[in-house]
N, C-alpha and C positions, 0 to 999 in steps of 0.2 A: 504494500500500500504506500499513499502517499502520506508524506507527515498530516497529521490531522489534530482538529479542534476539539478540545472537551465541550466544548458552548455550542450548545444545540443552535442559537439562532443565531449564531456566526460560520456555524460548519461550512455552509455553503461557500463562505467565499475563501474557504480555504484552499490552498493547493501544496500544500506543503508536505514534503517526504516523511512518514513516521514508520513504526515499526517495532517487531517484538523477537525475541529469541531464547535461546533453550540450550541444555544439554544434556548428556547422556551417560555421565560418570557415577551421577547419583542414584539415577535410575533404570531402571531398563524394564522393557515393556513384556510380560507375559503372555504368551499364546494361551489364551482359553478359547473354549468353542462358546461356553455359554458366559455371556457380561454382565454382570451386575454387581461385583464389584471391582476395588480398585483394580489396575491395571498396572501399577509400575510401583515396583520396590526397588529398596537401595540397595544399590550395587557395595561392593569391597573397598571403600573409597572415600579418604577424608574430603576431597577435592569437592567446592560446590560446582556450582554450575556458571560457569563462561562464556556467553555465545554473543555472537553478532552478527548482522544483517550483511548482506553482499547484494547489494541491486544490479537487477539486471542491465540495467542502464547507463550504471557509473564506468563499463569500458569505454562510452560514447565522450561527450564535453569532459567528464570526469577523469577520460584515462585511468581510472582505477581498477586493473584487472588481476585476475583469482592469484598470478603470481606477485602478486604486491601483497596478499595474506602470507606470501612467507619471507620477501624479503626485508618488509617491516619486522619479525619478528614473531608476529602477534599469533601465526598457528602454532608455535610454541607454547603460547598459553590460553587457546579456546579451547573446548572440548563441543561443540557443536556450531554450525556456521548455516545460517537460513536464507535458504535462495528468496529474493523477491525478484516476479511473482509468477504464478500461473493466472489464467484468467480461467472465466467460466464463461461459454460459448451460449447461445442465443436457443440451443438444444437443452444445452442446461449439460455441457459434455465437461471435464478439465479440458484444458488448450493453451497453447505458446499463448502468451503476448508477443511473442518474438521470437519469432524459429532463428531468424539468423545470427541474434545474438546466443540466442539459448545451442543453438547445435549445428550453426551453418558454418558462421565464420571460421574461417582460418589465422590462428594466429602463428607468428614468425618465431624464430627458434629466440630472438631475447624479448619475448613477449608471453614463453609458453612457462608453465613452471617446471620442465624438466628438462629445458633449455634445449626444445629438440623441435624445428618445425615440422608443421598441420600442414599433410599433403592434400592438395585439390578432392582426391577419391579416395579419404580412408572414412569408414563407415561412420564416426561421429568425430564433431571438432565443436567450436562454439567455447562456450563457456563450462556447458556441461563434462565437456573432454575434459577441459582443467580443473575443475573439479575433481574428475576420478583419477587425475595424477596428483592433483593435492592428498588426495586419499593414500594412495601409493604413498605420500613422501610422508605423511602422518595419518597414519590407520587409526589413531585413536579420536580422529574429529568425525563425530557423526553431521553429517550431511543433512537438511531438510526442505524441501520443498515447500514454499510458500503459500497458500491462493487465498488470492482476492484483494487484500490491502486500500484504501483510503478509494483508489480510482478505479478496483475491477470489483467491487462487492455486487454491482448491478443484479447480476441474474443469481446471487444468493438465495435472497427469501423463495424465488419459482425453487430453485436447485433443492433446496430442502424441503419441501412440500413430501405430503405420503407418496405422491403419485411417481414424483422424479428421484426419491434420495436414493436408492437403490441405486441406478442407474448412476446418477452422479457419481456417487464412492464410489462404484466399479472403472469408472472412466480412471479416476485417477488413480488408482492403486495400479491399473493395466500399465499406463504410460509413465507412469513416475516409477513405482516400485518394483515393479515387470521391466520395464524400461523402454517397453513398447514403443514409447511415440513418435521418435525418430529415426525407427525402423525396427523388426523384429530383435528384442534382445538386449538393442546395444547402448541403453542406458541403464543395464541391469546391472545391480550393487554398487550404484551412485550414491541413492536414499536412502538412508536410513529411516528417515518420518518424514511426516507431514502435519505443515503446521498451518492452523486455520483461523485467519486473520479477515472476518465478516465485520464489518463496518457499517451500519450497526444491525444486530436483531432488535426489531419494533423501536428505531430508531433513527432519525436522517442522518444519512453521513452528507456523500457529493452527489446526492441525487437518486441515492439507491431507492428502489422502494420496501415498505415496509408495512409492516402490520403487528396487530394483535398476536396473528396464527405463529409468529419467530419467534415466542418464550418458547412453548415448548417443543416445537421444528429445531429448533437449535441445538434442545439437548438430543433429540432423536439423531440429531445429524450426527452427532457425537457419537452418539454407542452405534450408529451403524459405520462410522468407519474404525471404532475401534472392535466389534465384530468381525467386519471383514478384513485388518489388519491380523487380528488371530485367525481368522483360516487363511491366510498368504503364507504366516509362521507356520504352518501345517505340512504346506507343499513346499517350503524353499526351507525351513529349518534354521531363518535368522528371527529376531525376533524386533519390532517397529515400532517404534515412539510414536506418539501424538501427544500435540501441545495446540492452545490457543492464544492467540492475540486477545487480550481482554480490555475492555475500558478500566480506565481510571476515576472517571468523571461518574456521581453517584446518579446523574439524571440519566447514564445508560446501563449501569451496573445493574439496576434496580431491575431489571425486564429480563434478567437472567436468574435461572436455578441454578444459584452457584452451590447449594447441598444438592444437586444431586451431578453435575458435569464433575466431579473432581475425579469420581471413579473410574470415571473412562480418559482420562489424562496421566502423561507420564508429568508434564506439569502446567502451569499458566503463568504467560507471561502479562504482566500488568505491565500497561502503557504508561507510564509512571512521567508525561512529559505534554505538550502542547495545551497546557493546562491557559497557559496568555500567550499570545502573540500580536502581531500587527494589523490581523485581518480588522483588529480592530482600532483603524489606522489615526486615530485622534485619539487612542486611549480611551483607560489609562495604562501609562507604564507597568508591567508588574512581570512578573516571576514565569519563565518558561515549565521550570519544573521542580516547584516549591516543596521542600523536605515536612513542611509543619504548614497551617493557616496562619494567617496572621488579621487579627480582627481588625487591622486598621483597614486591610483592604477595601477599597471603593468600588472594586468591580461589582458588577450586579450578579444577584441570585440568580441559580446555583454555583458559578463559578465563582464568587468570594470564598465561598469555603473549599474547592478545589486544594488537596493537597497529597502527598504521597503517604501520610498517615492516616489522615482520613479513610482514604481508600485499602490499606494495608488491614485497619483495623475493622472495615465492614465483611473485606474477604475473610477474613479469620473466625470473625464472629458466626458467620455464615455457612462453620466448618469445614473451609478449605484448610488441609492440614499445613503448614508454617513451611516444612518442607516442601510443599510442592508449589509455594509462591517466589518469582523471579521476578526481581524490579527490574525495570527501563532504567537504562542511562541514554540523554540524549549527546551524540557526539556533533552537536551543533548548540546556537544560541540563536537568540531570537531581540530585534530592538528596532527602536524609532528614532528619526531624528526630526531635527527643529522643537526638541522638549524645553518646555519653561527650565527656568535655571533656580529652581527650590527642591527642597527637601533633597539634595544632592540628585537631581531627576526623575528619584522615584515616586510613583503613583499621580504623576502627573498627566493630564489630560488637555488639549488644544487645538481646536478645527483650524491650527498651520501646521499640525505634528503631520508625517506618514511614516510608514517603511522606512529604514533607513537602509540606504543601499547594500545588496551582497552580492555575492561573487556569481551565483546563479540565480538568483530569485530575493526580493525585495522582501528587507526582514527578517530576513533567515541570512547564517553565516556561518562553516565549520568549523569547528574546534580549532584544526591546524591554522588556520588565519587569525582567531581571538585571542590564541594564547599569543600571540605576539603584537596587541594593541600596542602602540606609542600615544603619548598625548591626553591618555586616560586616567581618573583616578580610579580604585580600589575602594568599594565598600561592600560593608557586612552585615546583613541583617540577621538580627538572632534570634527572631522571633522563627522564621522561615528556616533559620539553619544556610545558607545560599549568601552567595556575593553577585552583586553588578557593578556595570563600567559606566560612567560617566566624564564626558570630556567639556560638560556647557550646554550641548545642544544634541547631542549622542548618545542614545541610553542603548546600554546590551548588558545581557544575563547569559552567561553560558556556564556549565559545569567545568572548571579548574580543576586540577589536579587536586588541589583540599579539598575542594567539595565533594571528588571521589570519594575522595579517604572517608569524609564524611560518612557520606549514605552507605559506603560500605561497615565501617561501624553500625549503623541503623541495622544492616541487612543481618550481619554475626550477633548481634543485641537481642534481633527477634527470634532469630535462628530458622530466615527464610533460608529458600533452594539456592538464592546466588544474584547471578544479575547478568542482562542483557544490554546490548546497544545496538544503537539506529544511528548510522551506520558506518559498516568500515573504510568509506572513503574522505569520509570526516576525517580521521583519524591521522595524524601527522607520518613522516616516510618512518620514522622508529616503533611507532604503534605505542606509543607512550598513554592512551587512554585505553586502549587496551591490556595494557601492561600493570598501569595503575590499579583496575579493578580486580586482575587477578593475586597482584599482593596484597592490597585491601581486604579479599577474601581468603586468604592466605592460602594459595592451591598451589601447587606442584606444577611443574613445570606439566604442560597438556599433552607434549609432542617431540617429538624428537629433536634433534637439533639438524639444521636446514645443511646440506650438502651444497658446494658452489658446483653445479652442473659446468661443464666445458661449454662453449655455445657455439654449435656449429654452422661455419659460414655460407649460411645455404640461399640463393634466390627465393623468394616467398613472392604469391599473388598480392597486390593489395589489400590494403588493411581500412580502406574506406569503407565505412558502415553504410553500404548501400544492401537494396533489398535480397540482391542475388548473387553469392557467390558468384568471384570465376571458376570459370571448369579449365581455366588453362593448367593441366599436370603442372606441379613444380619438383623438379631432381632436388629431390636428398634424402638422406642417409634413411634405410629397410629400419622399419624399428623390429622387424619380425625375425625372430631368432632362428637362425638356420638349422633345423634337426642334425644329429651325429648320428651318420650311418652307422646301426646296431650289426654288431657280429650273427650270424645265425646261432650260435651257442647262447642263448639267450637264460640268463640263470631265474630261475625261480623264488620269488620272495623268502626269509628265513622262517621257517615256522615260528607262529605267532606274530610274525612281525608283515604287515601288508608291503612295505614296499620292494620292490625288485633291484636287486645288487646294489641293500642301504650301508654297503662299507666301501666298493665298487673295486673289491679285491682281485675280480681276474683282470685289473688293468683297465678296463673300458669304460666307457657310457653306456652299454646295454641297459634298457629296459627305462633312459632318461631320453628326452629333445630336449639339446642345448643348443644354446647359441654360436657359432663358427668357433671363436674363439676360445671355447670354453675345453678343459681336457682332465684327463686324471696323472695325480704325479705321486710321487714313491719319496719325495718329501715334504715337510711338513702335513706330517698327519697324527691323528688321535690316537687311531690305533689300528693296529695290521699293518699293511703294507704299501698303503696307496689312500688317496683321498680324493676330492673333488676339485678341481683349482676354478671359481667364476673369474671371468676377464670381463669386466665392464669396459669398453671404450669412451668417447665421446659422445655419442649416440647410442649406444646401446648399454643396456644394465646388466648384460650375461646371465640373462634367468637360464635356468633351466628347471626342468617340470618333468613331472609322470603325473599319469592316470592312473590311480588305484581303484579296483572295486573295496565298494563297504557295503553296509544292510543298513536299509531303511528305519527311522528312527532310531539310530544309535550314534553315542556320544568318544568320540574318538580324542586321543591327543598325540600331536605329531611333534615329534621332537629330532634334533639333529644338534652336535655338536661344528661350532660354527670360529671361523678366527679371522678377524679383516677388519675393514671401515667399511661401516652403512652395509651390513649382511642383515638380509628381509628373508626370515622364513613365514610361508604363511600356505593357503586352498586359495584358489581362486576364486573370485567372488566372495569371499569371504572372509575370516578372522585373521590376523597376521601381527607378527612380531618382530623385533628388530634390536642390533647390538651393534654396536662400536668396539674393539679389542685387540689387545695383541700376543693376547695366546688362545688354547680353544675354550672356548663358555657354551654351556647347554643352555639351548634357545629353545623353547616348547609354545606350544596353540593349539588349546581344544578347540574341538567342530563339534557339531552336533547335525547330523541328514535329516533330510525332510523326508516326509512319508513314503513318497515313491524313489527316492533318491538309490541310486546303483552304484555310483560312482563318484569320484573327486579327484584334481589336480591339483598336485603339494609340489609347491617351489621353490626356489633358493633362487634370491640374484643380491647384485652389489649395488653401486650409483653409477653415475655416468661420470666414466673420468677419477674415480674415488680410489683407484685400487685394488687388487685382487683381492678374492674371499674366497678362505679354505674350510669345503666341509666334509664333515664326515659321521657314520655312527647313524645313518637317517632310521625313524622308528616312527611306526603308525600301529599303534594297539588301543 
């Protein structure tokens, strides 16, 4: 969605970017056939919850694309990252808002995040490609799909009606989860959930429509995609978060069963922000996303009392459990200018104030630009908890790095699930608001530490954001690993153990596809007489792979002793592990198959350009 208004009779002239996010350390969602109750328990994990928005739009003006989540830093420390958005189609079907950016484009090898460019004809590129190489470089960030937000809620209320919910939730679990939409398959194990950000039920946002019939359509819409996320868990054997986008503001809250949505949620993110802005362009001045009320406020009802305790304390009350509530952080500020010159500018109102200019949109201005006002003073209100900037005639409120720290104390004090932000291109080239939050909540580092890929000096098509790819082939480098021609002596798994030649003692690759360069050698090894040696190059990561069979519904752990830089063992499509070292360390990852499931492909590779990785000792029981 777009940033949006608490103030029901200003929403309209909003247009402003908002949003909500989540993570997956704390929780994880259960496969049940039958829902009724909760759906997500804590995981093994002091770490709360981390996440932040990724608009689909910010590669456009924004330049902000999926590899800037690692070279600021910052997927070191999210643990869930939320796509905005999908739409909802005229059918009432999920749908791009934008195939080209979501799976068309091609991006160039110092544009991609594994520093390897997006050829004209490989079956997905976009945005969504980089994604699933962000996943690659940190497996522990769950992924989520967005739909709907501030400007696609439109065909919500139909979408959720008796007559279409079915139908809807099917659409999107197919294309998102399945990975269906941009072709058979090949967005499959991108998603981890899906996160449902309606604007508003039985409430106006930008025009949505709305009714009575959205209290309880809303929760329906709930448990039927958290039903049909546990029969997806049935067949594929991963298991699917859902989260919502929630109001803040109590004149939309109130039209929600929030005792009975929590069970079908792995959590809610409360929009804990847009509470004032400029739409209301004469004022008064006041607080983007204010920590406490402040009764001096002038604004009018119900937005005077607009606050992030306010609203913390009505969800709670309402017996949403503490843990499963995420506050907003906005990575933007909000202000006017031509403001009277009292009260140091705030809560000032004047038919010569407006917007006061920003970098995309009037009124609204990112993080990375306000932390570095000049000409501004510093103040503190402590009624609100929150500072703003005034220069005489320039009012802005934006969250500081204290202010973090702040609401992250609030967040450890109540002992919610963590906190979110809107959005990651706000956020400066270090990810320093993102960074801030995650020491604030004192979490562990999310993710691995980022490899500097080689970046290979390749021609690329255009990077103009026009409707239609080129289809001109661009030459460079096979990222497809060249199989090793197997010996016909082909050895047999070790009893009890599924994989085929896991010490690879007659000297060979039998019974693995590796990549060209990849071979076995008679030093450095665990144990016996030979090991696996991966050669990642510049473009390639020297996976190598087998197919094993397993039986359906059972819980497997594949372990392998491993010795390099950046050694990934993991199944494809699914759960994976990873070590840095410079002797051998035992690296393990349970799977667990889905119902009809016969088979799985366990890998080993390196990074690109990182160094050999020696493995050895592989084990599937």
């Amino acid at each position: 969605m777009k940033r949006h208004t608490l103030v029901r009779f200003f929403a309209l002239a909003c247009m402003v970017f908002t949003l909500v996010a989540s993570f997956w350390m704390t929780y994880a969602t259960h496969a049940q056939s039958n829902v009724h109750t909760a759906s997500a328990a804590p995981l093994a994990t002091s770490n709360k919850i981390n996440a932040a928005y990724f608009t689909q739009w910010g590669i456009y003006q924004r330049n902000y694309l999926v590899k800037n989540i690692v070279t600021s830093g910052s997927a070191s420390k999210l643990n869930a990252v939320m796509y905005a958005f999908a739409n909802i189609s005229s059918s009432y079907q999920c749908a791009s808002d934008d195939a080209y950016a979501d799976y068309q484009k091609t991006f160039t090898a110092d544009q991609a995040v594994n520093g390897v460019a997006d050829t004209w004809n490989q079956p997905l590129a976009g945005n969504f490609n980089q994604l699933k190489e962000l996943k690659a470089l940190y497996p522990n960030i769950k992924i989520f799909i967005s739909i709907g937000g501030w400007t696609l809620s439109t065909n919500f209320s139909a979408a959720a009606s008796s007559q279409n919910v079915s139908s809807f939730v099917h659409s999107c679990i197919d294309q998102y989860i399945l990975g269906n939409q941009a072709g058979a398959g090949t967005m499959a194990g991108i998603f981890d959930g899906i996160d449902i950000d309606w604007e508003y039920p039985n409430s106006p946002g930008n025009g949505n429509p709305y009714g009575p019939q959205d209290t309880q359509n809303y929760t329906n819409l709930l448990k039927e995609f958290r039903t049909q996320l546990n029969q997806t868990s049935t067949q594929t054997g991963k298991q699917y978060l859902l989260t919502v986008a929630a109001p803040a503001g109590q004149d939309k809250y109130q039209y929600l069963q929030l005792n009975q949505i929590s069970q079908y949620l792995s959590w809610i993110d409360l929009m804990a922000y847009d509470m004032h802005g400029a739409w209301n362009a004469t004022g008064p001045t006041d607080f983007n996303a204010p920590l406490y009320a402040d009764p001096a406020d002038p604004s009018s009802p119900p937005a005077n009392t607009y606050s992030i305790d306010h609203a913390v304390t009505d969800y709670l009350a309402a017996g949403i459990p503490a843990s499963k509530l995420v506050m907003g952080m906005p990575i933007y500020g909000r202000g006017w200018t031509n403001v009277p010159n009292s009260n140091n500018g705030l809560y000032q109102s004047s038919s010569s104030m407006q917007a006061a200019p920003g970098t995309y949109e009037a009124g609204v201005e990112d993080y990375k630009v306000l932390k570095n006002l000049t000409g501004y003073t510093p103040y503190h209100n402590s009624v609100t908890g929150v500072n703003w900037w005034y220069n005489g005639s320039t009012f802005w409120n934006y969250d500081d790095l204290g202010t973090v720290a702040t609401k992250m104390n609030y967040i450890n004090n109540k002992g919610l699930g963590g906190a979110f932000s809107w959005s990651l291109d706000g956020d400066d080239s270090t990810g320093s608001f993102v960074n801030a939050i995650s020491s604030g909540l004192g979490n562990s580092s999310g993710g691995s530490p980022t490899p500097t890929p080689t970046k290979t000096p390749t021609p690329n098509p255009t990077n103009t954001p026009t409707p239609i790819p080129t289809n001109t082939p661009t030459p460079t480098p096979t990222n497809t690993p060249t199989p090793t021609p197997n010996p016909t002596n082909t050895p047999t798994p070790t009893p009890g153990n599924l994989v085929t030649n896991p010490g690879f003692e007659n000297g060979t690759l039998s019974g693995w596809s590796c990549d060209s360069n990849d071979t076995v050698v008679s030093s450095s090894v665990h144990s016996g007489s030979h090991a696996l040696q991966v050669t990642p190059t510049s473009s390639t990561t020297g996976e190598c792979d087998q197919t094993i069979a397993v039986q359906p519904n059972h819980t497997y752990t594949l372990s392998a002793y491993v010795n390099g830089p950046y050694a990934y063992l993991g199944i494809q499509s699914g759960a994976s592990n990873w070590t840095s070292s410079t002797s051998y360390t035992l690296l393990s990852v349970t799977f667990t198959t889905g119902a009809t499931q016969t088979s799985a492909t366990i890998y080993i590779h390196g990074w690109y350009g990182q160094g050999n990785v020696y493995a050895d000792d592989f084990l599937v029981q």
